[in-house]
N, C-alpha and C positions, 0 to 999 in steps of 0.2 A: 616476438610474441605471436603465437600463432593464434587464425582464428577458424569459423566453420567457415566463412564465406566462399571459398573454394569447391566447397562441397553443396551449398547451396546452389551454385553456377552449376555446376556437373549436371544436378538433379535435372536441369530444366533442358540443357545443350540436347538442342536438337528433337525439342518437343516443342507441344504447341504450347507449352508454358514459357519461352526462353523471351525474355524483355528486353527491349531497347534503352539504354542509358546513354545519356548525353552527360560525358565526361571530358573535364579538362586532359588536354591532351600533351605533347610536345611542342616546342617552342611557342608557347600561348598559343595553339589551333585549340580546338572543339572535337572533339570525337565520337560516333555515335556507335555503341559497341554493344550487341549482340552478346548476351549471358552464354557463357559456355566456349566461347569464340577468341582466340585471343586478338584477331588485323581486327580494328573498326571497318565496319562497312560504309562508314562516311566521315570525312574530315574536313573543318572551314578554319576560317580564321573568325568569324562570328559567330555565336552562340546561337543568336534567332535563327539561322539559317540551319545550325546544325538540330536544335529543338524542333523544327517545322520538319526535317527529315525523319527522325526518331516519329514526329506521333504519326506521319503517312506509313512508316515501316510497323509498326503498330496497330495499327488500324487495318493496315493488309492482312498484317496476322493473328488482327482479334486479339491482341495480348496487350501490354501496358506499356507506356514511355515513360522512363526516370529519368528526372532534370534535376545536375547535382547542381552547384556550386563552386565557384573557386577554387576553395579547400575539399570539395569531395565531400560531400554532405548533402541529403537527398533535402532539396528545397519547394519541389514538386511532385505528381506522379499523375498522368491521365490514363484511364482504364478505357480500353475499350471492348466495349461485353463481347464474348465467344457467342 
């Protein structure tokens, strides 16, 4: 089934719109991945470690941190004003 999400990423990749998301990763790590981008630019085996990197990469760039969940479901989201 396909969706727009893809095209929402695109939109942002490589603007000062592009969000940090903290997503489960492989083999249980954490991943913090850059919209638009596909390597994460930070990977833990802890989630607070990998959430505390997302909202500093965030906060650099004046854009927003997404902290999913387990299952990939957005459970949080910190703004930080442009």
């Amino acid at each position: 089934m396909a969706d727009n999400r893809g095209n929402y990423f695109e939109e942002r990749e490589g603007t000062d719109d592009a969000r940090f998301h903290v997503v489960p990763g492989d083999d249980k790590k954490w991943a913090v991945k850059e919209e638009g981008k596909d390597d994460p630019v930070f990977t833990s085996d802890d989630k607070n470690e990998a959430v505390n990197e997302a909202k500093k990469q965030a906060e650099e760039a004046k854009t927003k941190a997404i902290i999913h969940d387990d299952d990939g479901k957005i459970e949080d989201q910190i703004e930080y004003d442009q």
